[in-house]
C-alpha positions in Angstrom: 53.5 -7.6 7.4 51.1 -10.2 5.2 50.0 -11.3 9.0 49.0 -7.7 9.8 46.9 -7.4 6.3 45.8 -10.7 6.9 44.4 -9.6 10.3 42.9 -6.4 8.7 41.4 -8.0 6.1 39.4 -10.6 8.6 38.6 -7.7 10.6 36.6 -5.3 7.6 35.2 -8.4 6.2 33.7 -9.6 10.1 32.3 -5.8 10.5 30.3 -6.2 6.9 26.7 -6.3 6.5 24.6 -9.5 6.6 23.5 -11.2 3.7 20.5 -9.4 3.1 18.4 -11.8 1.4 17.8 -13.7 4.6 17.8 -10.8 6.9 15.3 -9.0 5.4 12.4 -11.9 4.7 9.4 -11.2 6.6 6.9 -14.2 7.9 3.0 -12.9 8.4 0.0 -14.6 8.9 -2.9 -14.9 6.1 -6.4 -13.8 7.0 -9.5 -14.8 6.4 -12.2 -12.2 5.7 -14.9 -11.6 2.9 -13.9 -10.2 -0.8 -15.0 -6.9 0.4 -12.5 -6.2 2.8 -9.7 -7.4 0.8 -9.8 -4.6 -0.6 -11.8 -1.4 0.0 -11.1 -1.8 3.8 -7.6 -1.9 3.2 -5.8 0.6 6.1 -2.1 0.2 4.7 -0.5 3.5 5.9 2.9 2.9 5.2 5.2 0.1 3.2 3.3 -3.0 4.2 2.0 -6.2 2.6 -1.2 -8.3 3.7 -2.3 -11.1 2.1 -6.1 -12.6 2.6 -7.3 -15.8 1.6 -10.9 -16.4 0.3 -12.3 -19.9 0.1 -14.0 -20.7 -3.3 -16.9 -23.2 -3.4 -15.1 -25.1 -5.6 -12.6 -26.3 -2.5 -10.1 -23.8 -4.1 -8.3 -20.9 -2.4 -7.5 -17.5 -3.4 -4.9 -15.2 -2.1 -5.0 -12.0 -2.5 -1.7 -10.2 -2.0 -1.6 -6.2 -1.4 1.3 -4.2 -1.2 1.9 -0.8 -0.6 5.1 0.8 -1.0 6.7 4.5 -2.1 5.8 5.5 -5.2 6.8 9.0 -7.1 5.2 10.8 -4.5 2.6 9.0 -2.6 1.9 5.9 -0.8 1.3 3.3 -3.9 -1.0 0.1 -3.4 -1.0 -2.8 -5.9 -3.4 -5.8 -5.7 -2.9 -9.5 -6.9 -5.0 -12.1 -6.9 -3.6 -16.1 -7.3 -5.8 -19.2 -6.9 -4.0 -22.4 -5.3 -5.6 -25.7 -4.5 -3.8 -26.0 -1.4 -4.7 -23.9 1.7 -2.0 -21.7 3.4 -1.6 -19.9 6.6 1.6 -18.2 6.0 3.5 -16.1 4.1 6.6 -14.9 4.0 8.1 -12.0 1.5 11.3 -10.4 0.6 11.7 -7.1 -1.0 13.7 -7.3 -4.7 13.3 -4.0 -5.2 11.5 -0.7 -3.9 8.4 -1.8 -5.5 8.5 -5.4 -6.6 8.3 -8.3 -4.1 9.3 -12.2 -3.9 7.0 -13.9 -1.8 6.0 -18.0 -0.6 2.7 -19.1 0.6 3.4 -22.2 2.8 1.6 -24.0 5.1 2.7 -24.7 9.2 0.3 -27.9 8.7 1.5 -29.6 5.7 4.7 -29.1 3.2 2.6 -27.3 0.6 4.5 -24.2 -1.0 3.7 -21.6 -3.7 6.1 -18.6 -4.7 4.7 -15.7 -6.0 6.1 -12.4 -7.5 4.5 -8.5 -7.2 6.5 -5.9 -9.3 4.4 -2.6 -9.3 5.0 0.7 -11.0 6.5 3.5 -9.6 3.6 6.0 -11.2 0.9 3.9 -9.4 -0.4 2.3 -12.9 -0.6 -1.2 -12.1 2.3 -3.7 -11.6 3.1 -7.3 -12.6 1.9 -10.7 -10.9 3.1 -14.2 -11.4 3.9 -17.6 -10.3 7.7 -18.7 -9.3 8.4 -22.3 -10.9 
């Protein structure tokens, strides 16, 4: 009998979802393009993130993340801006919630790494933006 539950028990836990953490984290590229078409030019049409990178004369980057994603009743867009002195090329996101997102710059050149967080609002009125330590 404890063989049979034993054999049940390996069975239900084998047909079980996938950690999700992992399954669900997203690699995209980072664009180059002018201030201007970071974000009026924007064409996000469904839950999406972008991110753009805008070179600073300075020899600083910034990045500036958009993400759209459902809100009440509408589409929602939120914009965030963070400045690194490393350059990047990648991203890649997870979703923590239905609007709030975990997401590392990193570059495919060198071991530099940033992680970021988005959380925005449900009503559309702005969000949260920070840095991961």
């Amino acid at each position: 009998m404890y063989k049979y539950v034993l054999l049940l028990v390996l069975i239900v836990s084998s047909c079980s979802e996938p950690n999700s953490s992992v399954s669900d984290e997203i690699t995209i590229d980072i664009n180059s393009s002018s201030f201007a078409d970071n974000f009026v030019n924007n064409t996000m049409e469904d839950k999406d993130v972008f991110v753009r990178k805008t070179e600073m004369n300075n020899g600083d980057s910034i990045y500036f993340i958009s993400m759209c994603y459902i809100g009440n009743d509408s589409l929602t867009k939120f914009h965030a801006g963070f400045k690194a002195e490393n350059s990047f090329n990648k991203a890649k996101y997870s979703w923590t919630s239905d609007t709030s997102l975990n997401m590392t710059l990193f570059s495919t050149v060198n071991d530099s790494t940033e992680i970021v967080y988005l959380r925005g609002r449900k009503d559309g009125r702005g969000g949260q933006n920070g840095y991961i330590n």
